[in-house]
C-alpha positions as CSV (number, residue, x, y, z in Angstrom):
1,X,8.3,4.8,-6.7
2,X,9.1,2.1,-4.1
3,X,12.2,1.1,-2.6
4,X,14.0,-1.8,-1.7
5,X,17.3,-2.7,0.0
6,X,19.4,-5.7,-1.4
7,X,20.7,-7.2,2.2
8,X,24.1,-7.8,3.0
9,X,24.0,-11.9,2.9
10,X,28.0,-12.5,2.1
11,X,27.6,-13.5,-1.5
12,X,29.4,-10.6,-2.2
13,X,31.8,-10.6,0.6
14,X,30.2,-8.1,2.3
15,X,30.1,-10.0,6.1
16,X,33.7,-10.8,5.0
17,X,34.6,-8.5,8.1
18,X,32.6,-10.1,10.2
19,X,34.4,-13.3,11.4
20,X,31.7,-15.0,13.8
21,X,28.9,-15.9,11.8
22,X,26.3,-15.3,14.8
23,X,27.5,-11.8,14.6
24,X,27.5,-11.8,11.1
25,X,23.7,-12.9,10.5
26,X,23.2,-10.3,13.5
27,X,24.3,-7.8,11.6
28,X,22.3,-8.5,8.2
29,X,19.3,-8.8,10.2
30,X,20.1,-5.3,11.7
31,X,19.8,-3.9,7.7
32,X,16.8,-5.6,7.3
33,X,15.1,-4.2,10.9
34,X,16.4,-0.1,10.0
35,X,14.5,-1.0,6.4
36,X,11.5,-2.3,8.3
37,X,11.4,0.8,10.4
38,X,12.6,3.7,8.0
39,X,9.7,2.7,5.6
40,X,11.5,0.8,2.8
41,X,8.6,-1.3,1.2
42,X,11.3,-4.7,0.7
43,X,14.1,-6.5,1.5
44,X,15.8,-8.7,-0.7
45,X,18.3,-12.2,-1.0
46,X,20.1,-13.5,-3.1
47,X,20.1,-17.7,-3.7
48,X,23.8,-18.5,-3.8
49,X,25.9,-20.8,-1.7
50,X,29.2,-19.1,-2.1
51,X,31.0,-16.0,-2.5
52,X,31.9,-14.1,-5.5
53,X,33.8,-12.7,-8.2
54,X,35.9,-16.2,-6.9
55,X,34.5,-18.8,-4.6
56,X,35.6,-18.5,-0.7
57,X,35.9,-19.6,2.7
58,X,33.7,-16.6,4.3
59,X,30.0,-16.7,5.3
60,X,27.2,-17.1,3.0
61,X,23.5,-17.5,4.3
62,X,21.5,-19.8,2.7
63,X,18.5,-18.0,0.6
64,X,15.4,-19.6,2.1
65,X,16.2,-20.3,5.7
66,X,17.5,-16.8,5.8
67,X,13.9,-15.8,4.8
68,X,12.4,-17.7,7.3
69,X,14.2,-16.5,9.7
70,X,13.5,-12.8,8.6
71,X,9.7,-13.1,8.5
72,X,9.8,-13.2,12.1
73,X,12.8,-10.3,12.9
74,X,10.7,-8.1,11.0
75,X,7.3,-6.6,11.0
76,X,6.2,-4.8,7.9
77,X,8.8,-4.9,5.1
78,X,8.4,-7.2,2.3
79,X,10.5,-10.3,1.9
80,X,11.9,-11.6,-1.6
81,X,15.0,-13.2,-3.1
82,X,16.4,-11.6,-6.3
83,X,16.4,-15.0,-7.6
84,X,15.7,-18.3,-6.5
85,X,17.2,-20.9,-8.4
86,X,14.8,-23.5,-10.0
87,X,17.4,-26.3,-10.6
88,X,18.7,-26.0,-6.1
89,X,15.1,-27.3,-5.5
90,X,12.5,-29.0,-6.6
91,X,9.3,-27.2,-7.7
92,X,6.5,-28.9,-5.9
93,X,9.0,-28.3,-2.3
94,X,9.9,-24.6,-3.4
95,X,6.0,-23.9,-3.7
96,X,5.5,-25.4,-0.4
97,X,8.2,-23.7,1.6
98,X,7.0,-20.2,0.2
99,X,3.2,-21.2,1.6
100,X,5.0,-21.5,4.6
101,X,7.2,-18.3,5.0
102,X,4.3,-16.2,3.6
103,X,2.2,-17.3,6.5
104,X,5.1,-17.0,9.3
105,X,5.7,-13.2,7.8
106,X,1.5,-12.5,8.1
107,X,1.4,-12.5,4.1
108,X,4.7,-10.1,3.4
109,X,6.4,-12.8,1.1
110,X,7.9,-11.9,-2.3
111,X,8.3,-15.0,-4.5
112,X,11.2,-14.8,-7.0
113,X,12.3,-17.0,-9.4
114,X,14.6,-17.6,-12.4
115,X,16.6,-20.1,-14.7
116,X,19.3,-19.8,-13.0
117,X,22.9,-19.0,-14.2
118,X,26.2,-19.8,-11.8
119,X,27.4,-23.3,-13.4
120,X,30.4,-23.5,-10.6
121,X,27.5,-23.0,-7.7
122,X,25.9,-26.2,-9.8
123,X,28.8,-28.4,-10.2
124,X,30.4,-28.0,-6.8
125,X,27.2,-28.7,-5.1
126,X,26.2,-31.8,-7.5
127,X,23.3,-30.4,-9.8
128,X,23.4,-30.7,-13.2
129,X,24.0,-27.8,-15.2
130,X,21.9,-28.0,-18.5
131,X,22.7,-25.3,-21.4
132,X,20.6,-22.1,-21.4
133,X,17.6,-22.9,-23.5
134,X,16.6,-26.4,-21.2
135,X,17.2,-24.4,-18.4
136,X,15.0,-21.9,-19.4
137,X,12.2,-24.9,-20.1
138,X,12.5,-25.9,-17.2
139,X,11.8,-22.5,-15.5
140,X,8.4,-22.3,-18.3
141,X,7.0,-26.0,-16.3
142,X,8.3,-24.6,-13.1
143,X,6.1,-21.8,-12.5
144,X,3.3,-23.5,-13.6
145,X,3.6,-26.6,-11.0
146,X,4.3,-23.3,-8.4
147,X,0.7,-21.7,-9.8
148,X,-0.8,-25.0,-9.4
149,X,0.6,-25.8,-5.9
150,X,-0.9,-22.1,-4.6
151,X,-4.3,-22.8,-6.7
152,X,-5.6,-26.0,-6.7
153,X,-6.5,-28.2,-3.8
154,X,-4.6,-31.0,-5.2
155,X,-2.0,-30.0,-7.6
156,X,-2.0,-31.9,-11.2
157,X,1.0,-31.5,-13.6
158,X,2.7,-33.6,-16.7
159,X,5.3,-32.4,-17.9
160,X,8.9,-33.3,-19.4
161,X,10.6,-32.0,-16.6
162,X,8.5,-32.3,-13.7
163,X,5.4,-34.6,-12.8
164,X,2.8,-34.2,-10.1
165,X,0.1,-35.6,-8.8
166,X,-2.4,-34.7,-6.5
167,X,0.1,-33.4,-4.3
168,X,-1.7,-31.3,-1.4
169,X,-0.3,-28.2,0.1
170,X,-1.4,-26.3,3.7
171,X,-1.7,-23.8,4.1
172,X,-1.1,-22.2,0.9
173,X,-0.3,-19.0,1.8
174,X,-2.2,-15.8,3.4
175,X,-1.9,-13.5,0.6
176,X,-5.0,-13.7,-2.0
177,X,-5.2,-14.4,-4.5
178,X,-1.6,-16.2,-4.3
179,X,1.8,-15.3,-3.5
180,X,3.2,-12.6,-6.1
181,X,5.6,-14.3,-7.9
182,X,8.6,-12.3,-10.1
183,X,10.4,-13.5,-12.6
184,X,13.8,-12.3,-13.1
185,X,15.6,-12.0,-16.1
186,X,15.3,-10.2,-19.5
187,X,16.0,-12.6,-22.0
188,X,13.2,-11.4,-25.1
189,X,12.0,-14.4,-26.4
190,X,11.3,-16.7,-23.2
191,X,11.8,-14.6,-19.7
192,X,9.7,-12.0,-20.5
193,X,7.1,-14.2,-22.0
194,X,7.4,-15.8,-19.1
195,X,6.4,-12.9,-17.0
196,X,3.7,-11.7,-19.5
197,X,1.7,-15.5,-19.2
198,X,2.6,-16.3,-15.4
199,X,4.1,-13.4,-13.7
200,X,2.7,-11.2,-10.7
201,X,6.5,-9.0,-11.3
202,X,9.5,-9.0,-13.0
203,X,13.2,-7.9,-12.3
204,X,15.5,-6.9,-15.3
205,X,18.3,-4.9,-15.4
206,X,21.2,-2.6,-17.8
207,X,21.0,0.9,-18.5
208,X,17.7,3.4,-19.1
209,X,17.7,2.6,-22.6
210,X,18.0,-0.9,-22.1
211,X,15.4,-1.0,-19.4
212,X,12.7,1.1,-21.5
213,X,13.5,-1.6,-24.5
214,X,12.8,-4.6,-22.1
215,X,9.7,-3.3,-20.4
216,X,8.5,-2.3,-24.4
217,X,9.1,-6.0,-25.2
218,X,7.3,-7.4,-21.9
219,X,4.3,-5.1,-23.4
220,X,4.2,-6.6,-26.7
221,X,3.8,-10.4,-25.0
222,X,1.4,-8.9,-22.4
223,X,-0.7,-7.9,-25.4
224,X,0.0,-11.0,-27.5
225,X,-1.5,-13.3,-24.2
226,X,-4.2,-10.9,-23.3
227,X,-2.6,-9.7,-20.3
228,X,-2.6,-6.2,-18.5
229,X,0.7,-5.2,-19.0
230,X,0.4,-2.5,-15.8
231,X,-1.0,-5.5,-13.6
232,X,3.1,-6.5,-13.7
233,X,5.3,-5.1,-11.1
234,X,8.4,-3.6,-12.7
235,X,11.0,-3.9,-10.3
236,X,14.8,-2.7,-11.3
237,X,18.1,-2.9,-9.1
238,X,20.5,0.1,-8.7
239,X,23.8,0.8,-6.8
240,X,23.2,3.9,-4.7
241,X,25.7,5.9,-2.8
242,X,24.1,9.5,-1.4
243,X,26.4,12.1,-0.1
244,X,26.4,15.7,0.4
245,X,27.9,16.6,-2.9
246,X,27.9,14.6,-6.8
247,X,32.0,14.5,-5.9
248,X,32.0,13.0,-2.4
249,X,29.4,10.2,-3.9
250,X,31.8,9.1,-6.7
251,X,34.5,9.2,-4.5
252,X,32.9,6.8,-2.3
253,X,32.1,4.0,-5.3
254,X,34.1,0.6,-4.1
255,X,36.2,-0.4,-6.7
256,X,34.4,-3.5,-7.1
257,X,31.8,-1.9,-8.0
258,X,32.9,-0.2,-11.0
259,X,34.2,-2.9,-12.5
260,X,31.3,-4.5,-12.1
261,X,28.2,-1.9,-13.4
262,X,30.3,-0.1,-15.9
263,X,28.2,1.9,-18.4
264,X,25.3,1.5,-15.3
265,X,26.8,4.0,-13.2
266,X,26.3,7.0,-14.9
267,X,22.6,6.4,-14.0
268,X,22.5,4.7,-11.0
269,X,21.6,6.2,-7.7
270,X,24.9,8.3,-6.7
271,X,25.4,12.0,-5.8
272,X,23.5,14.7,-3.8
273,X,19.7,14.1,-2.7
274,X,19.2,16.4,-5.6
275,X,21.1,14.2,-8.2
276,X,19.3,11.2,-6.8
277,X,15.9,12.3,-7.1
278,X,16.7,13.5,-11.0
279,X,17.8,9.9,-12.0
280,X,14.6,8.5,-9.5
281,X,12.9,10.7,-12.5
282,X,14.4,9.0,-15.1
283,X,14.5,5.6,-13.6
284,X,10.0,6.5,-13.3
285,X,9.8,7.8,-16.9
286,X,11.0,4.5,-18.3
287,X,8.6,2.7,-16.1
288,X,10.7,1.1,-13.3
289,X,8.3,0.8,-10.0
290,X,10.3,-0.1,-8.1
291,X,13.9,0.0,-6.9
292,X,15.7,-2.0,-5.4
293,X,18.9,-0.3,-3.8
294,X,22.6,-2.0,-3.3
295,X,24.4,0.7,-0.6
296,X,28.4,-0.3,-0.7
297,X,28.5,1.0,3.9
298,X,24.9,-0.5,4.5
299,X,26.4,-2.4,7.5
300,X,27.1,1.1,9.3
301,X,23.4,2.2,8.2
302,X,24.0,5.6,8.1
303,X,23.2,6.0,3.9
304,X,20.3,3.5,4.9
305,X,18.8,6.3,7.1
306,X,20.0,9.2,5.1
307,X,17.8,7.7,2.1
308,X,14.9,6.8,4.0
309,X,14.8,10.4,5.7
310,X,15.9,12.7,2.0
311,X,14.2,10.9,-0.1
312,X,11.5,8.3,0.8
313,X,10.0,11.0,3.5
């Protein structure tokens, strides 16, 4: 099992007590450095532009500058975003800016895409917000202009959608034979396709049951395309708060945040070291590979370390 850490970006209000935004990018960059060094194998942003559950005045870093920026504060974690949004940029671009950033991190980039999902996000910043099932067609053209960008020497596509022709992109990238690119989402008929024909990785979420009934599903397209269903990373995301005792753990579980997971939490990561590595079981025996953890205090670090050192050691 591998381990993640979803960074404090302010989508979530969680710089919101942080009021200079130097001091605020500062301190995310801090979470991403202790992962670096404690031996976490990725670090992880999200693409919004503003807060939730309601839209705000406080600090939100922008996904793919943010990434940039962390390919060169860090050394040897992996970089990803949990997702990019294929209708903030343009396909052809988006290939071309993740060519980029995997060179500037040495070949540590994580490419993630999805459909996208946030129709206020959309409409306040002028993009059009198509229902589900066009959204999802374009995310099926997208990630095969993104293929052809990081695979041919001049990248041909026609599509409904999204045109392009000869377009030329150096460097493509220092990881062979391409950037891993995940797919999020676990729609059944068109995500997880998705993953089975294009994917290097996916992301999908819900409860054990759920998760062991998606990654069945992702099997039965993998077999359908002729696919390896174990070449596709199966990444999952979990809260985790790690104490002492199972009590001191619950007690510590923002209120937010059980609104939020509901059924989720009696499985995510929270109680003792003990506890933890019994759903870690669990979260393995359904096939998860890796996880990718969402600590309530990561700003003071301490339950960043305290995982690092109980468990991942």
């Amino acid at each position: 099992m591998q381990f993640g850490i979803s960074l404090p970006q302010g989508w979530t209000m969680d710089l919101a007590s942080i009021k200079d935004p130097v001091e605020a990018y500062e301190a995310m960059t801090r979470v991403a450095q202790t992962a670096d060094e404690a031996g976490y194998n990725s670090v992880w942003l999200v693409d919004h532009f503003h807060t939730i559950p309601q839209p705000s005045q406080e600090v939100t870093f922008e996904c793919w500058t943010t990434t940039a920026a962390l390919a060169r504060d860090t050394k040897r974690v992996r970089i990803g975003q949990l997702v990019t949004c294929n209708g903030y940029r343009n396909p052809t671009l988006l290939a071309k800016m993740a060519s980029t950033v995997d060179v500037l991190s040495h070949g540590r980039l994580n490419f993630g895409i999805g459909a996208g999902w946030y129709e206020h996000e959309y409409r306040a910043y002028g993009y059009p917000y198509p229902d589900a099932p066009e959204r999802l067609r374009m995310l099926r053209e997208a990630v095969q202009v993104i293929r052809a960008m990081w695979e041919q020497e001049e990248a041909v596509f026609e599509g409904k959608y999204y045109q392009v022709s000869g377009a030329i992109n150096q460097p493509k990238g220092v990881q062979k034979p391409h950037i891993p690119l995940l797919i999020g989402g676990g729609g059944e008929k068109v995500t997880l396709k998705l993953v089975a024909q294009y994917g290097d990785a996916c992301n999908v979420n819900g409860s054990l049951a759920t998760l062991q009934h998606k990654f069945s599903i992702l099997k039965e397209h993998c077999e359908t395309v002729g696919r390896d269903y174990n070449s596709i990373h199966r990444t999952s995301n979990s809260l985790c708060v790690i104490a002492d005792t199972d009590e001191e753990a619950q007690a510590r579980i923002p209120e937010i945040a059980r609104a939020r997971m509901g059924d989720t939490l009696t499985t995510a990561l929270i109680g003792s070291p003990q506890t933890i590595r019994q759903r870690l079981a669990a979260y393995e025996a359904v096939g998860v590979q890796e996880l990718i953890l969402m600590f309530p205090d990561v700003l003071q670090l301490d339950s960043l370390r305290r995982f690092a050192q109980e468990i991942i050691a």
